[in-house]
VOBA-1610 file (N, C-alpha, C; in pm, whole numbers, padded with zeros to 5 digits, always signed):
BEGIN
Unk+11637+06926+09102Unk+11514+06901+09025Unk+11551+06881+08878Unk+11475+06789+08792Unk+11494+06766+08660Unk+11517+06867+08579Unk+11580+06927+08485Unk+11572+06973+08374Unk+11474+07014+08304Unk+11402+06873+08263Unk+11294+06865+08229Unk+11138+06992+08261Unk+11161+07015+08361Unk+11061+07108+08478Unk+11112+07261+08441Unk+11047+07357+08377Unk+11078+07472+08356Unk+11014+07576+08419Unk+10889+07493+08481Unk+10776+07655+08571Unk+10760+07722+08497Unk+10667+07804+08537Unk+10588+07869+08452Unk+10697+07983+08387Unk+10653+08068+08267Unk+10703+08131+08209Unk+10745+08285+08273Unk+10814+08354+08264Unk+10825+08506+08273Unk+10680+08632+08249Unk+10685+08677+08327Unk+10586+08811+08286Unk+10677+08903+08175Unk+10591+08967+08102Unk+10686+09058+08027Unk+10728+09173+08138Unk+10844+09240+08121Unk+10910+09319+08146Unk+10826+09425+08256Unk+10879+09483+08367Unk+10799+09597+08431Unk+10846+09741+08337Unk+10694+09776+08345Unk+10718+09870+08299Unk+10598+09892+08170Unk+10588+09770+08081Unk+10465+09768+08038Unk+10349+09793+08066Unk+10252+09841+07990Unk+10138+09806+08008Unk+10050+09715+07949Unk+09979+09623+08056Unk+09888+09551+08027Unk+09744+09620+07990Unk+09702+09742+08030Unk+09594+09792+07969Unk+09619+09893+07912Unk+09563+09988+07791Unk+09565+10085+07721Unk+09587+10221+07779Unk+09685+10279+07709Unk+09728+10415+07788Unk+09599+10519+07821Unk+09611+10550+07956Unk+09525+10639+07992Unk+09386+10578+08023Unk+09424+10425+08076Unk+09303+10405+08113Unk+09200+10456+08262Unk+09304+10489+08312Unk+09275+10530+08421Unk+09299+10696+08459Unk+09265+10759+08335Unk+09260+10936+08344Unk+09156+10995+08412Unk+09062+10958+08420Unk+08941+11007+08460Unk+08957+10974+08579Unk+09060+10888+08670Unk+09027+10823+08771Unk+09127+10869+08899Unk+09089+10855+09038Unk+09166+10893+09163Unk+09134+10759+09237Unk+09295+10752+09294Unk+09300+10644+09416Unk+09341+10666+09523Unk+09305+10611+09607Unk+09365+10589+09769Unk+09397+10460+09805Unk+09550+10445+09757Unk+09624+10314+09831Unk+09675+10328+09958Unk+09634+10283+10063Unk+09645+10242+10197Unk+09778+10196+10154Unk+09891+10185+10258Unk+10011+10151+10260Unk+10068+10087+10099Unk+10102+10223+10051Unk+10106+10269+09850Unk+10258+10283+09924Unk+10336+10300+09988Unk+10445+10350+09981Unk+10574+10287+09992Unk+10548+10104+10013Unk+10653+09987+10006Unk+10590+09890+09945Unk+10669+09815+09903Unk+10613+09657+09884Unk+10505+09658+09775Unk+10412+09563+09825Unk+10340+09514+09690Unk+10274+09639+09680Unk+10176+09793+09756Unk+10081+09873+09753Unk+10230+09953+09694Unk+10302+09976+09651Unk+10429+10083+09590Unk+10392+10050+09420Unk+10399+09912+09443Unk+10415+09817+09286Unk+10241+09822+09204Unk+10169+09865+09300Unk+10017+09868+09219Unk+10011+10038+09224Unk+10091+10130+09277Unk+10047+10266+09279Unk+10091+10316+09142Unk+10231+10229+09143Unk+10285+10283+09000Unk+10228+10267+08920Unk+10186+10121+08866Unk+10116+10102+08775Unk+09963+10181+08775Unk+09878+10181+08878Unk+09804+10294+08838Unk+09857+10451+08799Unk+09932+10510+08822Unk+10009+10623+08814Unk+10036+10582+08661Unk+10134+10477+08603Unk+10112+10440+08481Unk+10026+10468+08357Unk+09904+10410+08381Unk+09759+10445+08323Unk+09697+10555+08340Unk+09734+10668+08411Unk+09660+10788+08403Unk+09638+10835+08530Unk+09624+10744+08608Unk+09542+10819+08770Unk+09622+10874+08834Unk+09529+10983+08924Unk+09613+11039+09030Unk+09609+10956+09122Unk+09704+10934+09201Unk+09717+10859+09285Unk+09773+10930+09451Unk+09707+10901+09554Unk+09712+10928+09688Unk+09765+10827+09749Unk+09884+10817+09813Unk+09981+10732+09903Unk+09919+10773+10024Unk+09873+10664+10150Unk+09790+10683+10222Unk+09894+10573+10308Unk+09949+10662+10439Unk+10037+10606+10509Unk+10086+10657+10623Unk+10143+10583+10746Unk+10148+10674+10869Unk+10296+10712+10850Unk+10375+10658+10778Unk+10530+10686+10750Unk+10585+10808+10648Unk+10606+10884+10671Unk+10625+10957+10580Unk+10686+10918+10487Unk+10871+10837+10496Unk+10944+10835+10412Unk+10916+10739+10283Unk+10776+10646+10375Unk+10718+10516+10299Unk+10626+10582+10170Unk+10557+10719+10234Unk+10515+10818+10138Unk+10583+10842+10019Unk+10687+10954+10108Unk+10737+11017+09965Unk+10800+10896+09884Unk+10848+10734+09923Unk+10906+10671+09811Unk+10763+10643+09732Unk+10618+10631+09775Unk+10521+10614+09662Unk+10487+10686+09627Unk+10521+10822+09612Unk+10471+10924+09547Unk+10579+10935+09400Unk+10714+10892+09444Unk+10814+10927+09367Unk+10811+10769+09254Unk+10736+10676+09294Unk+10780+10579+09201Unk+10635+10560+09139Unk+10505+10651+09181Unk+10402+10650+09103Unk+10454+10757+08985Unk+10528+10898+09043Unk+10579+10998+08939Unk+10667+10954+08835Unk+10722+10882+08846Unk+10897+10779+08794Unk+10796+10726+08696Unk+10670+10671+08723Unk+10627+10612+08613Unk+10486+10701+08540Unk+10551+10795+08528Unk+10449+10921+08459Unk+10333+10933+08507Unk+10261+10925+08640Unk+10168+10926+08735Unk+10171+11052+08776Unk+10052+11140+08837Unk+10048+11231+08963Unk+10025+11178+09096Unk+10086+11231+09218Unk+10066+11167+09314Unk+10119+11218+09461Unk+10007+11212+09576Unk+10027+11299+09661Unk+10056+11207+09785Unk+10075+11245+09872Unk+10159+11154+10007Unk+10012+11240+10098Unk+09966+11137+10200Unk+09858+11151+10263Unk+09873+11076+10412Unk+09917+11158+10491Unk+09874+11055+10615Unk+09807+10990+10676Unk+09819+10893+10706Unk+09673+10818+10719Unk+09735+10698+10849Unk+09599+10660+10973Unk+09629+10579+11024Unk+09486+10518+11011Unk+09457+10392+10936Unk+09304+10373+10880Unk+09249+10326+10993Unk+09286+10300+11138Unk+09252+10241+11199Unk+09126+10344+11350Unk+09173+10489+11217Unk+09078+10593+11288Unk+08992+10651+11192Unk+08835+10648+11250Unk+08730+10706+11113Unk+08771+10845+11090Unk+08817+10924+11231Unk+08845+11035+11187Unk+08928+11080+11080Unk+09062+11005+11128Unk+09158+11063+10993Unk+09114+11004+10830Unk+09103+10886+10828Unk+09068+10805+10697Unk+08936+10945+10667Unk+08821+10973+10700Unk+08795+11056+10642Unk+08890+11213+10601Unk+08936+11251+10710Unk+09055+11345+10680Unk+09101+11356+10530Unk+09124+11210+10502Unk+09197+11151+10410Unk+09121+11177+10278Unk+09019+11095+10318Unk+08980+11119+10184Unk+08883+11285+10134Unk+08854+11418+10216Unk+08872+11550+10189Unk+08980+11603+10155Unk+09121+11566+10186Unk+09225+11613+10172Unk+09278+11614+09990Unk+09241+11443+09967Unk+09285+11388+09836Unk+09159+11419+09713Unk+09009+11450+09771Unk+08933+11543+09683Unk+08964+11693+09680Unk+09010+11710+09770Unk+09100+11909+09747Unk+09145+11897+09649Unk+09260+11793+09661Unk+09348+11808+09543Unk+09330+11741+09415Unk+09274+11643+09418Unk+09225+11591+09276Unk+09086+11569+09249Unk+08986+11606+09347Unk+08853+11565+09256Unk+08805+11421+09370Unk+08678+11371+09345Unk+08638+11251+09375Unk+08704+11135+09365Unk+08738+11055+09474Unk+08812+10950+09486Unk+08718+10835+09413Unk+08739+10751+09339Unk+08721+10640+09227Unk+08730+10542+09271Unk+08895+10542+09339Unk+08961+10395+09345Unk+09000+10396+09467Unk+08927+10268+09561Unk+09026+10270+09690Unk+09095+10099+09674Unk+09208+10106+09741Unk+09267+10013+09760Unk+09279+09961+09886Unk+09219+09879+09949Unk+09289+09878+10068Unk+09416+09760+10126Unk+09485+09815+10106Unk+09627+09734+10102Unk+09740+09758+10269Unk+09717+09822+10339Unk+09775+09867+10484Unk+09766+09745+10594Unk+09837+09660+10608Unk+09877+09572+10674Unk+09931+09588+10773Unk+09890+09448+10858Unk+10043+09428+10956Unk+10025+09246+11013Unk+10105+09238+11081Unk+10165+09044+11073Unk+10255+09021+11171Unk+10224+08931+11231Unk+10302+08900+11357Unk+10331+08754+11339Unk+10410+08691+11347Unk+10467+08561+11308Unk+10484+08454+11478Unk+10468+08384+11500Unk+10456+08339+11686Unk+10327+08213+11645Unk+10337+08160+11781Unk+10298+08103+11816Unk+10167+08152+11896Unk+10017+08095+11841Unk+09892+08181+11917Unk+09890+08161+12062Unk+09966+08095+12151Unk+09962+08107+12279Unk+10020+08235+12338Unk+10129+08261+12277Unk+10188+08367+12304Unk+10169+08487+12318Unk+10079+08521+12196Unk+10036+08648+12155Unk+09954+08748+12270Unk+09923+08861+12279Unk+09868+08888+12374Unk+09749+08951+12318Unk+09634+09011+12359Unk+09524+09056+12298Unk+09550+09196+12184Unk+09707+09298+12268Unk+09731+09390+12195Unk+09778+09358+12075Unk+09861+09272+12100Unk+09885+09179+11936Unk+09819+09131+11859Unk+09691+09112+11871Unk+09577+09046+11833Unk+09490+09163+11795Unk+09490+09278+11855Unk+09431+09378+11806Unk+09494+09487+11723Unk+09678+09473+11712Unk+09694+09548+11646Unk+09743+09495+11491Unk+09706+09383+11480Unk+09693+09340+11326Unk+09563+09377+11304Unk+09460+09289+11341Unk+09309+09295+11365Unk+09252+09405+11310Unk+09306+09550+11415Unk+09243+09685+11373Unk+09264+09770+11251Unk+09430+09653+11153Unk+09491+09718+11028Unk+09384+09702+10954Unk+09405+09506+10926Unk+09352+09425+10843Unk+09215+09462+10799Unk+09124+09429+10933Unk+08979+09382+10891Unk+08892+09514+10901Unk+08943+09625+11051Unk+08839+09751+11115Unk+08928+09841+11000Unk+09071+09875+10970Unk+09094+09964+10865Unk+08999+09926+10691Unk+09029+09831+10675Unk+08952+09755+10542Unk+08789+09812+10574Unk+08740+09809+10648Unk+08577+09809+10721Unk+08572+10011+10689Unk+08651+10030+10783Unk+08647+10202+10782Unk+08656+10298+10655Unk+08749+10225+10592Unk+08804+10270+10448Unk+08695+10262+10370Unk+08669+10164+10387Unk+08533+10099+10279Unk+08400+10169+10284Unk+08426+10195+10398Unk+08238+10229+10424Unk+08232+10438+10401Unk+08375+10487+10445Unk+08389+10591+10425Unk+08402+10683+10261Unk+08479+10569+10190Unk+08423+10519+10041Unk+08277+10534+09996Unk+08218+10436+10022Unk+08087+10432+09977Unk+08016+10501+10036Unk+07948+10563+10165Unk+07889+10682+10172Unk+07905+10811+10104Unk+08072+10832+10012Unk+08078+10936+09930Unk+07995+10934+09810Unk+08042+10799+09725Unk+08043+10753+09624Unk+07867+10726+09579Unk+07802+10728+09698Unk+07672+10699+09711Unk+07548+10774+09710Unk+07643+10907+09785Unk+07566+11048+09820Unk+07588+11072+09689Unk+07708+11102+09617Unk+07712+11178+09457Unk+07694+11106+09365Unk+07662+10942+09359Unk+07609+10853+09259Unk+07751+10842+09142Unk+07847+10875+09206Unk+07962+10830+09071Unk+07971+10704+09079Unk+08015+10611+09194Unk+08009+10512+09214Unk+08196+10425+09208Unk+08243+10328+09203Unk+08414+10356+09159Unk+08385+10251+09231Unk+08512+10194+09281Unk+08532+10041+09288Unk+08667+10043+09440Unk+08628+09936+09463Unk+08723+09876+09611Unk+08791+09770+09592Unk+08949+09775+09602Unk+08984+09628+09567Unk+09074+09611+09735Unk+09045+09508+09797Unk+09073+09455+09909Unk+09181+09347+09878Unk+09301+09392+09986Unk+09387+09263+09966Unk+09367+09208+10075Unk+09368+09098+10003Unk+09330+08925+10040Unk+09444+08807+10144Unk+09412+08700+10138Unk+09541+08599+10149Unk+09504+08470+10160Unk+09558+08368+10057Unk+09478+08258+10047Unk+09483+08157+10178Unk+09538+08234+10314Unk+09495+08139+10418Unk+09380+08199+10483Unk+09300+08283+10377Unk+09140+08314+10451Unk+09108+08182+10420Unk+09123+08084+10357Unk+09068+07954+10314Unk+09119+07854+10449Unk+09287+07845+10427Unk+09370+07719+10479Unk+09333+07734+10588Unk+09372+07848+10689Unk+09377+07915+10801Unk+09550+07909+10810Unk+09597+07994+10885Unk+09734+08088+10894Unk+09851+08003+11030Unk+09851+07872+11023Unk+09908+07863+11148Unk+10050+07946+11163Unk+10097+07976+11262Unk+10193+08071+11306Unk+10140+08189+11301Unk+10050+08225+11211Unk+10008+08401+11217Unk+09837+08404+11160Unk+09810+08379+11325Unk+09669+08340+11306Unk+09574+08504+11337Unk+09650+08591+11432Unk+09613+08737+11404Unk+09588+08780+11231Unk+09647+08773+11146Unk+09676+08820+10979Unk+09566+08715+10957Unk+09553+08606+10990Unk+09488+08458+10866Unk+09355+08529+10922Unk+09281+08563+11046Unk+09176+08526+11052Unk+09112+08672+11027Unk+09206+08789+11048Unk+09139+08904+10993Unk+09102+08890+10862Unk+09256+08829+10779Unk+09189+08833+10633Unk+09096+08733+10569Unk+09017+08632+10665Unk+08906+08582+10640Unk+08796+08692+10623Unk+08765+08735+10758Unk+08681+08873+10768Unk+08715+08935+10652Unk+08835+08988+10599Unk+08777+09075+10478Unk+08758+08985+10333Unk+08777+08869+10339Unk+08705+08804+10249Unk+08569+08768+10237Unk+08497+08763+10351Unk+08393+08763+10406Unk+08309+08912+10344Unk+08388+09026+10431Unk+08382+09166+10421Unk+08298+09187+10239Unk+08416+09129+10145Unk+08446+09180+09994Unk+08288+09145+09954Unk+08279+09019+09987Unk+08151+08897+09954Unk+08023+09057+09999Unk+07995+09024+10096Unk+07903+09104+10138Unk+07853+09301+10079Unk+07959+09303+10091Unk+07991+09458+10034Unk+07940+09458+09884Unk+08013+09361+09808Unk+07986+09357+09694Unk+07840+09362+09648Unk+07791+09288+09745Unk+07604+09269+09670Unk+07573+09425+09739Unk+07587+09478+09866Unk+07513+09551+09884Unk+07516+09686+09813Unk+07659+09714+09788Unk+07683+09833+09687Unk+07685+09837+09541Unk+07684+09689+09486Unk+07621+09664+09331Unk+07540+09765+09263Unk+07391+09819+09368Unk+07327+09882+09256Unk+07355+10042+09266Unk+07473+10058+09372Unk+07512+10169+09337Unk+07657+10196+09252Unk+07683+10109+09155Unk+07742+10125+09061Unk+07918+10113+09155Unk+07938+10079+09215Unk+08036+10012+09385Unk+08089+09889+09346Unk+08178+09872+09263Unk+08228+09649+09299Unk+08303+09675+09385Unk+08299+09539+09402Unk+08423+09546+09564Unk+08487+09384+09540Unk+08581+09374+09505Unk+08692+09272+09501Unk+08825+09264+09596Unk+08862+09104+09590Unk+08967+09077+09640Unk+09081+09017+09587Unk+09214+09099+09607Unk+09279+09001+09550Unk+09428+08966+09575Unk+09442+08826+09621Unk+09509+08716+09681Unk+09666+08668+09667Unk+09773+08799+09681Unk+09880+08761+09674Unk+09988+08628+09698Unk+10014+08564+09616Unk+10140+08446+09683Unk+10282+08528+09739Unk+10329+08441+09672Unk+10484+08516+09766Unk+10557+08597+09665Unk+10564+08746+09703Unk+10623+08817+09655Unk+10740+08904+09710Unk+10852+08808+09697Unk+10969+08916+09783Unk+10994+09005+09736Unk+11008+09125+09841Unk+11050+09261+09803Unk+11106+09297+09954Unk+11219+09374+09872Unk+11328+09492+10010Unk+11241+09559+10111Unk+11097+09585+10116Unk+11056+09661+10220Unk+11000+09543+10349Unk+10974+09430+10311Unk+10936+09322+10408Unk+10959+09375+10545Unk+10878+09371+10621Unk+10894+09391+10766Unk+11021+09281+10812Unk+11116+09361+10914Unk+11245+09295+10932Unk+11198+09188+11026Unk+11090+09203+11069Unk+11071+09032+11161Unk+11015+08923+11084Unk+11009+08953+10970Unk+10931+08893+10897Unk+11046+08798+10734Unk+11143+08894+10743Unk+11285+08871+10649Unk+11298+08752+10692Unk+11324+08729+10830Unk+11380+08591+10873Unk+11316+08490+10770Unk+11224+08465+10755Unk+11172+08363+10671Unk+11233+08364+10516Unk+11243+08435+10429Unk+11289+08454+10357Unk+11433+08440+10363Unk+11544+08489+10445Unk+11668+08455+10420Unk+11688+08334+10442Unk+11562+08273+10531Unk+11658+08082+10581Unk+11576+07992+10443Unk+11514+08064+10359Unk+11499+07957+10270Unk+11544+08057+10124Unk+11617+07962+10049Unk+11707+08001+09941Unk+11655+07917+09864Unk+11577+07855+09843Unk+11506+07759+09752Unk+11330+07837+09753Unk+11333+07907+09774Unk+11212+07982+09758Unk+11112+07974+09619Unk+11217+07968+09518Unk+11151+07929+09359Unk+11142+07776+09349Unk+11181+07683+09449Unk+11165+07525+09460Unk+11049+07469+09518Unk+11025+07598+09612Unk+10883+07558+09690Unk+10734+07574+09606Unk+10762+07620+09479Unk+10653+07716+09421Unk+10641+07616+09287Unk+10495+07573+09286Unk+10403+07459+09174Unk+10476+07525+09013Unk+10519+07645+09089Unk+10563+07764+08930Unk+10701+07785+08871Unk+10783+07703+09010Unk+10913+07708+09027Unk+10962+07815+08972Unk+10916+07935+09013Unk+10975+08110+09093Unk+10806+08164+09137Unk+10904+08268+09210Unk+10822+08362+09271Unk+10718+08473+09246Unk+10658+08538+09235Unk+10586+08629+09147Unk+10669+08749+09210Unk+10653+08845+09079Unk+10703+08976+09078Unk+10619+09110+09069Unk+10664+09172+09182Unk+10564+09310+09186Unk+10498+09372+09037Unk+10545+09358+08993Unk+10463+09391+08876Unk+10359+09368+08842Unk+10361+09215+08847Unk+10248+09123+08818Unk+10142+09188+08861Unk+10139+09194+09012Unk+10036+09187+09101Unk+09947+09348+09047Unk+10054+09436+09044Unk+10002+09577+08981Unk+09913+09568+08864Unk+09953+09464+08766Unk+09888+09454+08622Unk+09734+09411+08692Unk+09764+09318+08791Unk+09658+09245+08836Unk+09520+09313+08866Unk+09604+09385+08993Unk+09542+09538+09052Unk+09473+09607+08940Unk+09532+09683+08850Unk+09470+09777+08776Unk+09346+09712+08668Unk+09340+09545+08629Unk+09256+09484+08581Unk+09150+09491+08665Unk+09157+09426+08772Unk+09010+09468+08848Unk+08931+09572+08902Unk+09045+09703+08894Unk+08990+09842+08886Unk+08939+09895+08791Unk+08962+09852+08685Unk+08928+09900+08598Unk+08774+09850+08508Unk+08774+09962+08387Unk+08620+09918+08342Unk+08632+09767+08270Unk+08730+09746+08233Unk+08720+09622+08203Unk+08691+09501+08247Unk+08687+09500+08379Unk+08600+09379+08472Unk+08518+09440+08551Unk+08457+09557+08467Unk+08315+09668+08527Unk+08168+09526+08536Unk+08202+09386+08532Unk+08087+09314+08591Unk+08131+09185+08674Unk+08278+09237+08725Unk+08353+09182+08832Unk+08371+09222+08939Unk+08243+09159+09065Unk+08262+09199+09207Unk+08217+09106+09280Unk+08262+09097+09408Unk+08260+08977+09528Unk+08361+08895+09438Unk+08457+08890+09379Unk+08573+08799+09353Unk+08661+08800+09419Unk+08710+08699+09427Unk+08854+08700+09494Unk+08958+08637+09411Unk+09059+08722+09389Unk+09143+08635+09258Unk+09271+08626+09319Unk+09296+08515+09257Unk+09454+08475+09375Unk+09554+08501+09260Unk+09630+08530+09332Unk+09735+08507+09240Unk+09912+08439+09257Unk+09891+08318+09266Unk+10052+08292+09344Unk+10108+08161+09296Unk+10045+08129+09096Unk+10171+08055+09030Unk+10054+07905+09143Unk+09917+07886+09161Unk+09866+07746+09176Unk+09921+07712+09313Unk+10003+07775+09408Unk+10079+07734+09529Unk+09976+07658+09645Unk+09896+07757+09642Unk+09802+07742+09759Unk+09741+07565+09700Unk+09715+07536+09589Unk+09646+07434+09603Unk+09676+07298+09600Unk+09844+07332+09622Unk+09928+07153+09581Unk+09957+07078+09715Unk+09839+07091+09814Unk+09828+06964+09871Unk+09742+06858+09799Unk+09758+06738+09836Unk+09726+06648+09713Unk+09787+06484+09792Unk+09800+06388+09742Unk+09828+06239+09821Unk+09964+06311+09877Unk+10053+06328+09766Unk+10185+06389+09856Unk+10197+06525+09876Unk+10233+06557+10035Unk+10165+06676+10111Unk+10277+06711+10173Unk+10257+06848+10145Unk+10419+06964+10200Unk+10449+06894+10293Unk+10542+06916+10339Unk+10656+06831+10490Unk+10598+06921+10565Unk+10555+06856+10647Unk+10473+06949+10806Unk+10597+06980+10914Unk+10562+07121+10936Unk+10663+07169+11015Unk+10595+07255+11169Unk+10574+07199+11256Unk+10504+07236+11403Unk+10574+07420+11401Unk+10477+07435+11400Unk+10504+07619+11462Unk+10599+07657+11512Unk+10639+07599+11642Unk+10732+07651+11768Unk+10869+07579+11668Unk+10867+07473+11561Unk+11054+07488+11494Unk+11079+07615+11391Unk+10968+07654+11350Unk+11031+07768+11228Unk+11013+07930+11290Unk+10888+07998+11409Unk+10850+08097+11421Unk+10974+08183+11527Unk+10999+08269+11517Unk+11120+08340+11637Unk+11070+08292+11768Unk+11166+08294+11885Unk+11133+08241+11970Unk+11086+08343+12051Unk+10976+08305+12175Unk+10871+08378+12268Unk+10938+08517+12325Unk+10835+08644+12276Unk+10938+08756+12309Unk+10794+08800+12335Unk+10827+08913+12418Unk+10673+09015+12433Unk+10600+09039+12332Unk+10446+08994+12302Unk+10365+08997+12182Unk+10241+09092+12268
//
């Protein structure tokens, strides 16, 4: 590629803050899978700003690393087990994390999962066990949220992660694309109805952010392309950080008249089809080949 072509610029440094110290003192969260990847990189940074923060996860060790890198960055923060895909425990969850800190504020719901294949393949359990992360954990979390927040009138905010093939649609991983329509759908709806109880509810829309915790069926993609910053309108990748700064902007009071949004964030990627259009690549040449789904 030309010289000429520089992509977009650098974020400043991790570790900064983009909002004012202690903006988030008064405040408690529950990040759904807080303990790898991009939900590690938004715990800190809330931990950063003041909040206590609750790592909400069925892994322990995925725990204690978000407890230790919300603390690393001058945060409090407790490890919480959680499988959101049960009302019982998710409430569990959230009595456990008012024991210890007070009324929950901030939920995140960030706890995923992704299956990469071909939709013939898949089988219904595969289909239900993204399904029940994505859209019924996002649903459970949410609603277990706002019946608190509603009964005691504090009110606090929901930020839902997103994915901009709730738009495209997801070929190869149409389990993940079409749940996270539903919770784009979900954010929309939620948002008006919990508005006048002082409740936003946002979404927001990661591009490609490599990081070491990537699910190992999922690496494959990432190691066979080494041009990864070539594919991107931004020419590089976004960095966990970012997305955290991102995170804690829409939690916070500062976009206190920001809800039902969905904010993407991935360097313009999603939108550079145009006369000349990505090289089309059929499912069955890039996805692993047919294994029990």
């Amino acid at each position: 590629m030309s010289e000429d072509y520089k992509g977009l610029r650098r974020a400043p440094a991790k570790g900064m803050r983009m909002l004012p110290e202690g903006t988030f003192a008064n405040d408690v969260a529950i990040i759904t899978g807080g303990g790898s990847g991009l939900g590690k990189g938004i715990a800190a940074e809330f931990g950063r700003l003041g909040g206590a923060v609750a790592i909400a996860s069925r892994d322990s060790e995925k725990r204690a690393r978000g407890v230790a890198a919300v603390e690393e960055a001058g945060g409090r923060a407790i490890g919480v087990q959680l499988d959101v895909r049960s009302p019982e425990a998710v409430a569990a969850c959230f009595d456990e994390v008012e024991e210890a800190f007070g009324p929950v504020t901030q939920l995140i719901n960030n706890a995923a999962g992704n299956l990469a294949g071909a939709s013939e393949d898949f089988s219904l359990n595969a289909w239900r066990a993204v399904t029940g992360i994505v859209l019924d954990g996002t649903w459970i979390c949410s609603t277990e949220f706002a019946r608190r927040r509603v009964a005691d009138g504090i009110g606090g905010v929901i930020l839902n992660m997103g994915a901009t093939y709730s738009w495209t649609g997801g070929p190869g991983t149409s389990p993940s694309a079409a749940a996270k329509a539903g919770v784009t759908n979900l954010t929309q709806s939620l948002a008006v109805e919990w508005a006048p109880y002082d409740i936003r509810v946002n979404c927001l829309a990661p591009g490609l952010f490599p990081h070491e915790d990537r699910a190992k069926h999922l690496q494959v993609f990432d190691k066979s392309k080494s041009d990864l910053d070539s594919r991107q309108p931004a020419l590089r990748v976004g960095e966990i950080h970012e997305l955290g700064w991102a995170a804690a902007y829409l939690c916070s009071d500062y976009a206190a008249f920001c809800s039902g949004h969905t904010f993407v964030l991935d360097g313009a990627n999603w939108l550079r089809r145009s006369l000349r259009m990505p090289v089309f690549e059929p499912v069955r040449t890039w996805v692993p080949e047919k294994k029990e789904r």
